[in-house]
C-alpha positions in Angstrom: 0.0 0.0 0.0 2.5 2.5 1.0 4.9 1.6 -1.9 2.0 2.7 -4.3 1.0 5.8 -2.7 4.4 6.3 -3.2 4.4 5.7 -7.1 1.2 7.6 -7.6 2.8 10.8 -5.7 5.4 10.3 -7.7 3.4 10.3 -10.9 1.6 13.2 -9.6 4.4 15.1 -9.0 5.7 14.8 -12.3 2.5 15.8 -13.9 3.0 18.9 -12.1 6.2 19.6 -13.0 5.3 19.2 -16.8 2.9 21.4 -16.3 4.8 23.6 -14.8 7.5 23.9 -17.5 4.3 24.7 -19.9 3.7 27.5 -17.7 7.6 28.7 -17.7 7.9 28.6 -21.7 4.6 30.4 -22.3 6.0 33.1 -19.9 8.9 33.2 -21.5 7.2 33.7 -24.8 5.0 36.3 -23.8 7.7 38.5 -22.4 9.9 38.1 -25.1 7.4 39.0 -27.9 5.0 41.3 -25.6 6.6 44.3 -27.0 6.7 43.1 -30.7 3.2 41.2 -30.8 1.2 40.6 -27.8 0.8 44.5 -26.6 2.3 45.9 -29.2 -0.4 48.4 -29.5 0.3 49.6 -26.2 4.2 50.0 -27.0 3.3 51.5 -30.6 5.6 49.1 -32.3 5.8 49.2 -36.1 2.6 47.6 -37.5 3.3 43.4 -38.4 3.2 41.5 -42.1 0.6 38.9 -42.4 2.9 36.5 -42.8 4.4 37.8 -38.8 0.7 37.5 -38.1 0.3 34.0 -38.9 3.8 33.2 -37.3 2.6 34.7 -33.9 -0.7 33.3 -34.3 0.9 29.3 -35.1 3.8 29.9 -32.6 1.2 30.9 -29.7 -1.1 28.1 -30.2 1.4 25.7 -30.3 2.7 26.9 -27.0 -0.8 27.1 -25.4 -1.8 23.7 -26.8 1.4 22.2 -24.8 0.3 23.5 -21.8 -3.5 22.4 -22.6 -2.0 18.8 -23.1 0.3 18.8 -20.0 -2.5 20.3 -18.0 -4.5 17.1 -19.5 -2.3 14.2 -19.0 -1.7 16.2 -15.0 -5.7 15.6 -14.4 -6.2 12.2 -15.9 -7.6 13.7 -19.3 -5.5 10.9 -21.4 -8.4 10.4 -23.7 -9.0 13.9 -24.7 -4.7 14.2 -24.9 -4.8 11.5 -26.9 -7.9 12.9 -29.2 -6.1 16.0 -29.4 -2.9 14.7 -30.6 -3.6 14.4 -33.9 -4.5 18.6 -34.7 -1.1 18.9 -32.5 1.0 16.7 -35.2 -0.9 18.8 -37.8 0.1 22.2 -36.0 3.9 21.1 -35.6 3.8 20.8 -39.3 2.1 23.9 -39.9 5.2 25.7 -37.3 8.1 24.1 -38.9 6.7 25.2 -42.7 5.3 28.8 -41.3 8.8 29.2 -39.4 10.9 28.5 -42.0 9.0 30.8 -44.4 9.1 33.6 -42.2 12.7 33.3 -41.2 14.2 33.4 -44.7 10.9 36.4 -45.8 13.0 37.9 -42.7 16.2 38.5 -44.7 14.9 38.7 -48.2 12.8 41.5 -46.8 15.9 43.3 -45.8 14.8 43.6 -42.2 17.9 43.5 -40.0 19.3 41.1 -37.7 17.5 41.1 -34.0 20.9 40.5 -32.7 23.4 43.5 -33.2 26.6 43.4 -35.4 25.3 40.0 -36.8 24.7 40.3 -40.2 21.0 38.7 -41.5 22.6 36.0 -44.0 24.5 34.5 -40.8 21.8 35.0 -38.2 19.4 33.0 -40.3 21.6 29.9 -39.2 19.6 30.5 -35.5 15.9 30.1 -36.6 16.6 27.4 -39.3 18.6 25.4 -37.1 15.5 26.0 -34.2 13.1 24.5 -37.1 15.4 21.5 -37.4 16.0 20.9 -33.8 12.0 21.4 -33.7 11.5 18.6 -36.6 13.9 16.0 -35.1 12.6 16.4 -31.7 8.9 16.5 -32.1 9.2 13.9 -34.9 11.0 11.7 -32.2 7.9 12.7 -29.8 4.9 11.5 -32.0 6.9 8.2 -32.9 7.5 7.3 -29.4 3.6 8.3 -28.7 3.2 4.9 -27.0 5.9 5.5 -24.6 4.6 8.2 -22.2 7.7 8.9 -20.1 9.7 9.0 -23.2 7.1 10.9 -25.1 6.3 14.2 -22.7 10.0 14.7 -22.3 10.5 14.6 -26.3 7.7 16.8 -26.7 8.6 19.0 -23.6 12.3 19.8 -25.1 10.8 20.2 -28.4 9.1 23.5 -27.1 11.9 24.4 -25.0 13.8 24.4 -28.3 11.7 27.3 -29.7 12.2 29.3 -26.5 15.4 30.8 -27.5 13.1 32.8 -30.3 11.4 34.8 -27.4 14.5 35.0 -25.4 16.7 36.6 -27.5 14.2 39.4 -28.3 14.3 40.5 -24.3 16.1 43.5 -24.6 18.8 43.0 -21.8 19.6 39.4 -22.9 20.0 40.7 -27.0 22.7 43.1 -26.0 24.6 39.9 -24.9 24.1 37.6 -27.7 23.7 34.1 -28.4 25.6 32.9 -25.0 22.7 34.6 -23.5 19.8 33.4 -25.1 21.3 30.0 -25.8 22.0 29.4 -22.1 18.7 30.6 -20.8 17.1 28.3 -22.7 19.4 25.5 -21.4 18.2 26.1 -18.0 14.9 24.5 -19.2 17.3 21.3 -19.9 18.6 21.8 -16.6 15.4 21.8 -14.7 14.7 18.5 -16.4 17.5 16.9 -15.6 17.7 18.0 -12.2 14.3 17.0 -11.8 15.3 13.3 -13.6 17.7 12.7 -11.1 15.3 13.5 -8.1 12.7 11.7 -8.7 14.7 8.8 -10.4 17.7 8.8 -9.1 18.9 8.9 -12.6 18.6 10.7 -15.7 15.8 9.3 -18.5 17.4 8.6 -22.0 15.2 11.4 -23.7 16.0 13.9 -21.6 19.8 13.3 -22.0 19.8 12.5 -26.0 17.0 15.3 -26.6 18.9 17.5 -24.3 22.2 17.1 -26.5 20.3 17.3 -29.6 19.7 21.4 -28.5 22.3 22.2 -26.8 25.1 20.6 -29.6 23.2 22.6 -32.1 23.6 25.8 -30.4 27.9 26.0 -31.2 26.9 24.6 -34.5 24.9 27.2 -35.8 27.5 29.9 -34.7 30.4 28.1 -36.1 28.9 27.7 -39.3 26.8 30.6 -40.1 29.8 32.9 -41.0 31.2 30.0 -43.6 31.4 30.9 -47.0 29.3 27.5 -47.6 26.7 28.4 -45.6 26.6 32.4 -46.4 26.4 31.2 -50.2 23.3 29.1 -49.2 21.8 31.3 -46.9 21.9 33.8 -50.3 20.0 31.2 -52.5 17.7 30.4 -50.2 16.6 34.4 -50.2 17.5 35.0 -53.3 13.8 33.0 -54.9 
């Protein structure tokens, strides 16, 4: 008896704390875009494309769908988690071909850099490389549906993987750079793996190999978006 009050804490616990990263990233989101998108008519920012439109409007319910689905699974919802996991599979698709677009209409539009001194053909390294982190791990995530543990932690670094977007337009962190915004969104990774060993007295698979998948990428981009390679594809790719 006691051993399975024990695991059902446990389980409980963890529901929480899933939901609990939701609640982080969507935070993080809306602080780093508030000035940009979500109150931007209080700041008086310059008006937004359609195309940004559709990015905020894909980007936001992705992040407010994780948090409806961790907030599901945490009350015993599996059946409606489950029935919504389909329009979630369609929506990451709908992100990854909406981000892409937007991040190379970005630099063929001429707008500049959101980090200073970068230079637009090398910065596009950064959101393509967040699309392709986004597409491995979420790809990964709906594969591995059947495998819960394996599955929310998949899915939960997936979304953390889009987090250094909104981080890196926080005014204080973008006069640092990427080690800024690339190691606040590491702390996310952190928290997992912290919370992994503490409630498992070791560290789950995903979290490690999902974990390594974001935070390799993050030296990656940087050394190669400055290559002539990559500045000569970067230029075809906003040159259609």
């Amino acid at each position: 008896m006691t051993a399975n009050l024990s695991v059902t804490g446990t389980r409980q616990g963890t529901r929480r704390f899933y939901v609990g990263m939701a609640i982080a990233v969507l935070i993080t989101v809306f602080l780093g875009f508030s000035r940009t998108y979500f109150l931007k008519a209080y700041y008086g920012t310059p008006e937004l494309s359609l195309l940004l439109h559709l990015h905020g409007l894909v980007f936001t319910s992705w992040v407010l769908l994780f948090l409806a689905q961790t907030t599901l699974v945490a009350t015993g919802r599996t059946d409606l988690h489950r029935r919504l996991g389909a329009g979630g599979a369609v929506l990451a698709a709908l992100l990854l071909i909406v981000g892409t677009i937007t991040a190379i209409m970005r630099v063929k539009g001429g707008r500049p850099s959101p980090i200073p001194g970068v230079p637009p053909l090398s910065f596009l390294a950064v959101p393509l490389f967040d699309m392709v982190v986004f597409a491995i791990l979420i790809g990964a995530g709906l594969a591995l549906r059947n495998r819960p543990d394996t599955h929310k932690r998949l899915m939960t670094l997936a979304t953390i993987a889009l987090t250094s977007a909104p981080i890196a337009r926080i005014a204080a962190v973008r006069q640092v750079g990427p080690p800024a915004f690339f190691g606040l969104t590491d702390l996310f990774i952190v928290a997992m793996l912290v919370y992994d060993f503490a409630t498992r007295r070791k560290v789950h698979p995903a979290t490690i190999w999902g974990g390594l998948v974001i935070v390799a990428s993050q030296p990656l981009r940087l050394m190669i978006s400055g290559t002539p390679a990559w500045l000569a594809f970067a230029g075809w790719l906003t040159s259609w």
